[in-house]
Structure formats: structure tokens, C-alpha cells
C-alpha positions as CSV (number, residue, x, y, z in Angstrom):
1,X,0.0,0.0,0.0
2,X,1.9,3.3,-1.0
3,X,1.7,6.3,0.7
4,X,-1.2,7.7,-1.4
5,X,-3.6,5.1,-0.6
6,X,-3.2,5.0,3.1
7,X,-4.0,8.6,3.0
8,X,-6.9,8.4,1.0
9,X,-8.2,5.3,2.9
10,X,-7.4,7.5,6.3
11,X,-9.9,10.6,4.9
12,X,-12.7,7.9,4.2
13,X,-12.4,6.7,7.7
14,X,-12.3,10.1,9.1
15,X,-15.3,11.3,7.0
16,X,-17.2,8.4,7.9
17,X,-16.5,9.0,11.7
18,X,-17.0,12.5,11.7
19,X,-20.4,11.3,9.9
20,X,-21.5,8.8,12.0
21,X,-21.0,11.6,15.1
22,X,-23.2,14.0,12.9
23,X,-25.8,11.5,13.5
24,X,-25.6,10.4,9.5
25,X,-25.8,7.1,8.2
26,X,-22.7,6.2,6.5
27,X,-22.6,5.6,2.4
28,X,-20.5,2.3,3.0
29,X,-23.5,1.0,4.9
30,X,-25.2,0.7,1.7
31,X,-29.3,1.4,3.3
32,X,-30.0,3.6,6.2
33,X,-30.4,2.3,9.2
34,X,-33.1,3.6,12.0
35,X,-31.2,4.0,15.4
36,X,-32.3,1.1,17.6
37,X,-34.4,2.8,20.2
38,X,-34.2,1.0,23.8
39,X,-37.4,1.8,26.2
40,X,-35.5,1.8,29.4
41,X,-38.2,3.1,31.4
42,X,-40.9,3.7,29.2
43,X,-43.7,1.7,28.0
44,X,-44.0,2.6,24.3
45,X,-47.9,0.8,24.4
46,X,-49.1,2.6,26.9
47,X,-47.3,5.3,26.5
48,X,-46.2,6.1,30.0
49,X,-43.1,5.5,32.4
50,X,-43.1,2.0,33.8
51,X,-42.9,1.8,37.6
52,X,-40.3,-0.4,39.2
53,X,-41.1,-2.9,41.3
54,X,-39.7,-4.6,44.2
55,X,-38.3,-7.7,41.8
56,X,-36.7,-5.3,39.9
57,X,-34.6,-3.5,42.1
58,X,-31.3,-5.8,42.2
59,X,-28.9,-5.2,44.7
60,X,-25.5,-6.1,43.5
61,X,-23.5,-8.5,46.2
62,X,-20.0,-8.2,44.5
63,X,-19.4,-4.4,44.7
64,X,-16.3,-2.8,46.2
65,X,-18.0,-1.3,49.0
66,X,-19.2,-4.5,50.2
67,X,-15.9,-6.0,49.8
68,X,-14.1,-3.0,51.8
69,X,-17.1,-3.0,54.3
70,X,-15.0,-4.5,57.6
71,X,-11.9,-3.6,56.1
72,X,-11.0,-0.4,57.8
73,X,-11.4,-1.8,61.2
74,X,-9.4,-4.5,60.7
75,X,-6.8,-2.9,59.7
76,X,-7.2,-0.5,62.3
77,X,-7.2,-3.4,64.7
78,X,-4.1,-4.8,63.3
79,X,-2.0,-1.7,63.6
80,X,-3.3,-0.9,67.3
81,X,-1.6,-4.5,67.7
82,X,1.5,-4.2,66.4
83,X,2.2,-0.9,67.7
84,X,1.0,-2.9,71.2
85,X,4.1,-5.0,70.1
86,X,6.5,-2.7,69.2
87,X,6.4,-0.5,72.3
88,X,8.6,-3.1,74.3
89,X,11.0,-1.1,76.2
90,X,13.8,-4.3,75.6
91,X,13.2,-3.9,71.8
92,X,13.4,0.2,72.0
93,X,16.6,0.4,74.3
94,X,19.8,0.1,72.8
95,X,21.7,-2.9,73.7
96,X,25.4,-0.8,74.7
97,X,23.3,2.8,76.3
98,X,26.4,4.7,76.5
99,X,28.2,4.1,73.2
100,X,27.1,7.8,72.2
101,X,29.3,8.8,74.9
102,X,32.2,6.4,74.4
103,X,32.6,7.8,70.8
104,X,32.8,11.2,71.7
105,X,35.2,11.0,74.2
106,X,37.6,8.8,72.5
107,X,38.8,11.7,70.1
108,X,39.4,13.5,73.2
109,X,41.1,10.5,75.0
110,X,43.2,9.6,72.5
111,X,44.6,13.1,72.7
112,X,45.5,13.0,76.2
113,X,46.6,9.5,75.9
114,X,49.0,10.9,73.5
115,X,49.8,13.7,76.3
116,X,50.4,11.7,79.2
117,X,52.5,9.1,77.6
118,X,54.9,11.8,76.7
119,X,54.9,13.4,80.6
120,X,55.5,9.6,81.8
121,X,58.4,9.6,79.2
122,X,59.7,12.8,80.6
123,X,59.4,11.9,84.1
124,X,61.7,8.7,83.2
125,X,64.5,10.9,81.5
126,X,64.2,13.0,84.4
127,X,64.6,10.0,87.0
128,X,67.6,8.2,85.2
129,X,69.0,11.9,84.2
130,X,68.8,12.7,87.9
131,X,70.5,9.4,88.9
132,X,73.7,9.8,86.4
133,X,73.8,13.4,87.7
134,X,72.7,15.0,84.7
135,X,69.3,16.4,85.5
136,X,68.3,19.4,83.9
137,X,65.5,20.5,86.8
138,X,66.5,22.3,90.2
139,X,65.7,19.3,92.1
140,X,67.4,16.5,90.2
141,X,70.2,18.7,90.4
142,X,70.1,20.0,93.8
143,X,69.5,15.4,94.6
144,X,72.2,14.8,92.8
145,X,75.3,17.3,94.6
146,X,73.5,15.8,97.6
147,X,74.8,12.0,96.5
148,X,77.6,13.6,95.3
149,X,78.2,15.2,99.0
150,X,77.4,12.2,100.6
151,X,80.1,10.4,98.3
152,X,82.5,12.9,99.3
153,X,82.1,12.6,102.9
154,X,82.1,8.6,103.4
155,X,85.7,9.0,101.4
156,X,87.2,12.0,103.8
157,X,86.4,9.4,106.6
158,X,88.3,6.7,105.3
């Protein structure tokens, strides 16, 4: 089918549509047809509106608001339960309470970790220092001319 003909076939569709909207039989049809006329509630022999009776009335069982009818509170009832469940202090607490704490104040230990190994390194210098005589503080000095004193002494007695 070119290009031509699919056009041409597309404008008899669209005429026919835009026909059959207008309330126009179509030509393809080949006779007119009369529109099939449905008497819903009216009594075309008596010519006046039928009345509905109790037989007629059906009341559909499968519809979605009786299938949601009990729905709501059930769900309702479910979710109270679980929340009953999930308020369990054991289940809410955490199992270690204080490791909030212990991770902020290990940035701060390890600094003064770092600190107070290097005093405890210093005091140690200072200790042998002071016992080979070679102390750089007041007292380590003034400790050692006392051994030193003491040394001198025991040999004048001699």
C-alpha cells in the first residue's frame, strides 16, 4: 500500500466517523439504518413510564464497598496490635546505652593519651638523668650534689 492510498483510505475513515457523530448514516453501509431505540423506562404501548417494582430493584453483592465493608477496622485493629508489640521497652533500648558517649570522648582520649605518655616519658629521662647526675631541673640537680656530697664525705672518713 503506498503512501497515497493509506491517506486516501485514512480521509474515508475520518469522513465516515465525523459522519456517524453528525448523526448520518454512512454511504459504506449501503441502506440507512433507524437508530435502535431502547425503552429503558418507558412503556411505548401505553405510553407512559413504567414503575419499578420490588423484583426489579437488584442489589448487587460483589461491589467494592461490600468488599471493603469491615476492612477499615481490621486494619485499624491490626495496627493498634503491632504498635501494642513494638512498644517493648527491651526492643526500643539500645543494647550498649552509652556508646554515644564512648565515641565522643575517645577523640578526646586519644589526645590526652598521646599527652600523658609523653609526661610519663619525661618523668623517666628526668629520673635516670637525675641518677647519672645530669638532671636538667632544680631538684634533680640539687638530689644529685647531695649523693655527690654524701660520696664525698664517706671518702674524707676513710
Amino acid at each position: 500500500m503506498s503512501l497515497a492510498e493509506a491517506s486516501e483510505s485514512r480521509k474515508a475513515r475520518l469522513t465516515a466517523l465525523r459522519k456517524r457523530k453528525a448523526g448520518e448514516a454512512t454511504d459504506d453501509a449501503g441502506g440507512e439504518e433507524a437508530p435502535v431505540i431502547k425503552h429503558r423506562s418507558f412503556d411505548p404501548e401505553t405510553r407512559t413510564l413504567k414503575k419499578r417494582g420490588q423484583e426489579e430493584d437488584v442489589e448487587m453483592e460483589d461491589t467494592v464497598e461490600h468488599q471493603i465493608e469491615g476492612l477499615a477496622e481490621k486494619i485499624i485493629a491490626e495496627d493498634a496490635a503491632r504498635r501494642a508489640q513494638d512498644l517493648d521497652l527491651f526492643n526500643i533500648a539500645p543494647k550498649r546505652p552509652n556508646w554515644d558517649l564512648k565515641r565522643e570522648l575517645d577523640k578526646k582520649l586519644s589526645k590526652l593519651e598521646r599527652k600523658t605518655q609523653e609526661s610519663i616519658h619525661t618523668l623517666i629521662r628526668q629520673r635516670l638523668a637525675a641518677q647519672k647526675g645530669q638532671s636538667d631541673d632544680i631538684v634533680g640537680a640539687m638530689n644529685a650534689e647531695q649523693r655527690a656530697g654524701d660520696d664525698g664525705s664517706s671518702d674524707e672518713e676513710d
